[in-house]
Kinemage of the C-alpha trace (Angstrom):
@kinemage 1
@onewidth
@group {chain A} dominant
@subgroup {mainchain}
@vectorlist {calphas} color= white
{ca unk a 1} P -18.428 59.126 -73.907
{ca unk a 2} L -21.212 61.687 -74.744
{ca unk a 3} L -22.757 61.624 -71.284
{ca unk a 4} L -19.272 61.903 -69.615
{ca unk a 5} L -18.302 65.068 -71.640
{ca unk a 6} L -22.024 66.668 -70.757
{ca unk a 7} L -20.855 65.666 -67.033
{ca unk a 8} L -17.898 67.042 -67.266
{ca unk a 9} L -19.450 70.303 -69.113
{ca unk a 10} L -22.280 69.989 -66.509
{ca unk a 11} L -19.463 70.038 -63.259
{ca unk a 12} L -18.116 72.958 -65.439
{ca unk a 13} L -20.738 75.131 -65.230
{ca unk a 14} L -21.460 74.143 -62.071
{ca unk a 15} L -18.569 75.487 -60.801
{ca unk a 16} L -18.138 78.516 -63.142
{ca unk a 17} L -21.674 79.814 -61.723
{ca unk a 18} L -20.591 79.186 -58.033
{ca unk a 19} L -17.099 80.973 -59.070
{ca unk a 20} L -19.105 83.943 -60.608
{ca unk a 21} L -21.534 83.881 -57.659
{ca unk a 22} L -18.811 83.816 -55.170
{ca unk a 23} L -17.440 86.978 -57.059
{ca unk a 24} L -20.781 89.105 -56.734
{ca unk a 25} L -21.123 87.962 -53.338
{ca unk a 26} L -17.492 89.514 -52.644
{ca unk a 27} L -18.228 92.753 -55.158
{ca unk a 28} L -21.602 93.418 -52.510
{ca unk a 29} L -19.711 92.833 -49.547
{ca unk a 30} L -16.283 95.355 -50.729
{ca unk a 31} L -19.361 98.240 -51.780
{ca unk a 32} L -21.247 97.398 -48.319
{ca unk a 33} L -17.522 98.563 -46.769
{ca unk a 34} L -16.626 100.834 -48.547
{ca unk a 35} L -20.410 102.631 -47.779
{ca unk a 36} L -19.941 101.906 -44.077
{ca unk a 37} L -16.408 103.485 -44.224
{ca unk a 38} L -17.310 107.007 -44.405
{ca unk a 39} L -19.528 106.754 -41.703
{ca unk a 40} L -16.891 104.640 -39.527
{ca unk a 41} L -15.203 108.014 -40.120
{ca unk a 42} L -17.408 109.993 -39.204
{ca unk a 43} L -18.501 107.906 -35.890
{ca unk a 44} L -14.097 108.352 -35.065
{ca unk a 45} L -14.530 111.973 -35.593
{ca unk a 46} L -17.436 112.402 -33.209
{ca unk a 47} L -15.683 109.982 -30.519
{ca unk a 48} L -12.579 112.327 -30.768
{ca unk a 49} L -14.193 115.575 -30.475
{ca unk a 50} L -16.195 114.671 -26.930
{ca unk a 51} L -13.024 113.522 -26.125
{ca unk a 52} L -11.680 116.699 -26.248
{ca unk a 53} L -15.201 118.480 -24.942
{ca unk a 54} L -15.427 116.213 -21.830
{ca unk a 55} L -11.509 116.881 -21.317
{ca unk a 56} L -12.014 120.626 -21.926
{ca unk a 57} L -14.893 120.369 -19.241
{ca unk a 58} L -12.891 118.467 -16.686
{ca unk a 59} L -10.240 120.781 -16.812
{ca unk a 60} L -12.676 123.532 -16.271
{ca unk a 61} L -14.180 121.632 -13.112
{ca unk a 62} L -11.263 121.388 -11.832
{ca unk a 63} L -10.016 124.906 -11.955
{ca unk a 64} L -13.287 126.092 -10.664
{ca unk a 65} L -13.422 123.813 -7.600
{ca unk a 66} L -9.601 125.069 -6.623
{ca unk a 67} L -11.195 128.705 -7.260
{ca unk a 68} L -13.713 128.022 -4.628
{ca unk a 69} L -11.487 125.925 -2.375
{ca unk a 70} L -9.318 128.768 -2.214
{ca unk a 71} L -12.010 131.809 -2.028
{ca unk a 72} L -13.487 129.432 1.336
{ca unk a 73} L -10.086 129.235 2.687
{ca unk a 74} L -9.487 133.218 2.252
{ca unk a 75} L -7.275 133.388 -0.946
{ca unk a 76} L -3.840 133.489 -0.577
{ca unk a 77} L -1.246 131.271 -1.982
{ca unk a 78} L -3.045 127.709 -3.104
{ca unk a 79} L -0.984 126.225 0.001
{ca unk a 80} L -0.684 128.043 2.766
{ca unk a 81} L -0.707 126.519 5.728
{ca unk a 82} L -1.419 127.976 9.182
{ca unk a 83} L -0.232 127.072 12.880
{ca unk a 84} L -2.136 124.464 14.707
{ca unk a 85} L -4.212 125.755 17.432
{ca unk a 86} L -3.374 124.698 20.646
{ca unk a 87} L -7.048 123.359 22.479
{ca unk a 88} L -5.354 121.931 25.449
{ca unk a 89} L -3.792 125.029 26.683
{ca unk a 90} L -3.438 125.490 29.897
{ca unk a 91} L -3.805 128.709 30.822
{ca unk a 92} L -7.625 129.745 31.469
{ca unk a 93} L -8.765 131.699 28.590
């Protein structure tokens, strides 16, 4: 009977260690989050803002390209389209 109670207080133990270890294992893993969370922040942050930079700079491509597009063509309206030139005429130039 004695050596089935120290068993059973053995198994006990046992398992209240592994509990307890199971607990610290969790506790390391929430603080290892909750470390990494500013920084997941901060990484969202960054992501966002050359978002908006390589946006901003697109837009500004863009507008500069029709700005030289249209300077080439002779300003005017952005769409102005001119007659087709005849090169089979014939009449003798």
């Amino acid at each position: 009977m004695a050596k089935l109670f120290i068993t059973g207080l053995s198994t006990t133990i046992t398992c209240s260690f592994a509990v307890v270890f199971k607990g610290a294992v969790m506790a390391v893993m929430l603080l290892l989050r909750l470390v990494q969370f500013p920084g997941y922040l901060g990484c969202l942050l960054l992501r966002s803002i050359r978002a908006a930079v390589e946006g901003a700079v697109t837009a500004a491509t863009g507008d500069a390209v029709v700005a030289a597009v249209d300077a080439r063509r002779g300003g005017g309206t952005p769409h102005r389209r001119t007659a087709p030139q005849r090169w089979h005429s014939c009449r003798p130039p």
